[in-house]
N, C-alpha and C positions, 0 to 999 in steps of 0.2 A: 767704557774708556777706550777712547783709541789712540793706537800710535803705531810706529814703524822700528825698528832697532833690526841692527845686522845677525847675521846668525848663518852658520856654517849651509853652504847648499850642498845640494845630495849629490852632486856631481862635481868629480875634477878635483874637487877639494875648494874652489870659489868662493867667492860669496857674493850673498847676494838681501838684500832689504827683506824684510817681513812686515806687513801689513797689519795690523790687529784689527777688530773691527767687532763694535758691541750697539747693540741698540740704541746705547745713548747716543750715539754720534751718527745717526743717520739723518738724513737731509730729506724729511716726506714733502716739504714745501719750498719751493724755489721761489723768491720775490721775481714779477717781471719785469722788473725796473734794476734788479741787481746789475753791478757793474762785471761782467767778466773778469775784469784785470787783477779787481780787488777782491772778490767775493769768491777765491779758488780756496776748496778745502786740500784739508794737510795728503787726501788719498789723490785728487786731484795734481798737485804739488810734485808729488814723488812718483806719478803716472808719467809727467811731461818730462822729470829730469832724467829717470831712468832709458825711457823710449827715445829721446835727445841724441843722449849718451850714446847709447847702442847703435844708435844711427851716425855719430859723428866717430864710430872707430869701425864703420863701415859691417856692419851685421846685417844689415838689408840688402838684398838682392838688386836694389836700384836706388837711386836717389829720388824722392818723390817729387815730382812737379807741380806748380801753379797747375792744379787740377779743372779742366772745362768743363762747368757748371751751368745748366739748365732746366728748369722746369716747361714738361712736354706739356701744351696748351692741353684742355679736353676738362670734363668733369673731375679723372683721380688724380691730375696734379703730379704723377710724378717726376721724383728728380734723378736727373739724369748726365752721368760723371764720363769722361773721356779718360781712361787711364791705359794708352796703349801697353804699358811696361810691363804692368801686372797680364796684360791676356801675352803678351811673349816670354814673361822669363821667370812667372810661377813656376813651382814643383809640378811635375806631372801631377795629373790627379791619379788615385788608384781606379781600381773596377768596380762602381755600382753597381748591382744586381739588385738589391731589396731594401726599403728602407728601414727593415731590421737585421741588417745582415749582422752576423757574429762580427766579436774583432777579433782580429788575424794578426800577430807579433810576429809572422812573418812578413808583413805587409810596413811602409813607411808608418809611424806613429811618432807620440812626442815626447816618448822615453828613447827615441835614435836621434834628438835634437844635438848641437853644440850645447855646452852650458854657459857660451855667451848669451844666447837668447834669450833665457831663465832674467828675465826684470826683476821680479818679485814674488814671495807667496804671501795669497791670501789670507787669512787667519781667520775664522768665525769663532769666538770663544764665546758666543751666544748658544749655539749648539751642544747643551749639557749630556745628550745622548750618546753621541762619537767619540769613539778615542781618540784620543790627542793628534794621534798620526792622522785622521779623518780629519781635523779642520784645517791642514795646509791645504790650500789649493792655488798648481802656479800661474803666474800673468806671465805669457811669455811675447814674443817681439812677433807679430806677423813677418818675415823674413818678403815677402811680395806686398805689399802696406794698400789696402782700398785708398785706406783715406789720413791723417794728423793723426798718432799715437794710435795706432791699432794695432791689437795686441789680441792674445786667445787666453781665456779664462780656461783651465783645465781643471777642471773639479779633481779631485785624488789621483792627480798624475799618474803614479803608480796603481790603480786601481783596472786598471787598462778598460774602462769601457768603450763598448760601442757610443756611436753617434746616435742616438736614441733618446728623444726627448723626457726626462722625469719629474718626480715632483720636488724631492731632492735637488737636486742640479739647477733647476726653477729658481727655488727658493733662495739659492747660494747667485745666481744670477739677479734676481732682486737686491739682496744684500751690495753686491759690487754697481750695481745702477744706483743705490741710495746713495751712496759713498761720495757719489760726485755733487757740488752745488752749479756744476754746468749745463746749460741748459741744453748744450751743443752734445752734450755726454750721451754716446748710443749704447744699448746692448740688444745683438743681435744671434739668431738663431738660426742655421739652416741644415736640414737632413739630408740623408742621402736619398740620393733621386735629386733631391733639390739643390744642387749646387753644390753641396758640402765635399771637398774635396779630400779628406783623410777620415778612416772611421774609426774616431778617437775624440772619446765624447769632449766635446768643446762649444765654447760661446765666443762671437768676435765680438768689439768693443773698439770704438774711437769716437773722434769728434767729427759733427758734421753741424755747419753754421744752416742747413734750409731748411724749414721745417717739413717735415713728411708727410704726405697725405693722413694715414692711421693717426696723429695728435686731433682730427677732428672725428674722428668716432665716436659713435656714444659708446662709453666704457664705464668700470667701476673704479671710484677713487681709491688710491694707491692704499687706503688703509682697509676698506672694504675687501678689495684681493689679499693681501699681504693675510691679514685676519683668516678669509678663506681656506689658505693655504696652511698655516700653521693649525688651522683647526684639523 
């Protein structure tokens, strides 16, 4: 069963929507004839009004623009975005050195956020192994925005990890990919060394209408991996 209902956030005293999210309600198949306009599920739904919201009471760092969109000629096809705002008025990044470097609470993380940015938490009540404090995980506001609704998936906010890819964190990143019936719906990963500019384990997520080069890969179907993982 899934749904969203209010509930006290851990910050400021706020509040803020909670997500539920159980395996019946996962979306492994997208029709590609589905209508976007019509075919938005209930986590999809409450992605755009919350991300809206926070954007129209001025929680982003800029107002995002009709973004310049092209795909570079050549074999990998990719695409390629003009967004001067975000390279001038992002948070400093902190200091890579390794891409397992410890995390540092004396360093920026997303326990010193506002708890304007806090969207929503996740919920995995599929997860019968974690205590209960273990399946919130927050969606919060990209405050420099790539792209439409992007936002950071924080697996156990509180749990302060590094950026450090796991299987855990994977699997809870698959879950919040299911969730959507949008076909534009990304979840994305990057380490330190690789971009990743705070070391506080996180996934970004928004919508992007191009499609990617990696959708023509040979790959395993979503229920072949998904299966893998949980084994």
């Amino acid at each position: 069963m899934c749904s969203h209902r209010e509930k006290p956030a851990t910050r400021d005293n706020d509040r803020v929507w909670e997500y539920v999210v159980s395996d019946e309600k996962l979306h492994l198949r997208i029709s590609a004839s589905s209508h976007e306009s019509t075919s938005l599920s209930s986590f999809d739904l409450l992605l755009r009004r919350t991300w809206e919201d926070a954007a129209a009471k001025g929680v982003l760092r800029y107002k995002l623009p009709d973004l310049k969109t092209k795909v570079i000629p050549g074999p990998t096809q990719f695409v390629a975005q003009l967004n001067t705002r975000r390279a001038s008025q992002r948070r400093r990044p902190g200091h890579m050195a390794h891409v397992d470097q410890p995390f540092d609470e004396q360093q920026f993380n997303f326990t010193k956020i506002n708890s304007s940015e806090i969207l929503f938490s996740f919920v995995d009540q599929s997860d019968q192994r974690s205590p209960e404090n273990d399946k919130q995980h927050a969606v919060i506001v990209n405050v420099s925005p790539l792209e439409y609704c992007n936002v950071l998936l924080v697996p156990m906010l509180r749990a302060c990890q590094p950026q450090v890819l796991s299987v855990e964190s994977l699997k809870l990143a698959i879950l919040f990919a299911l969730s959507s019936t949008s076909r534009s719906f990304r979840v994305a990963f990057n380490s330190l060394c690789g971009f990743a500019s705070v070391n506080h384990l996180h996934y970004h997520a928004y919508y992007l209408d191009q499609k990617l080069p990696c959708e023509d890969w040979v790959h395993m179907s979503v229920n072949q991996y998904f299966a893998l993982l949980l084994s």
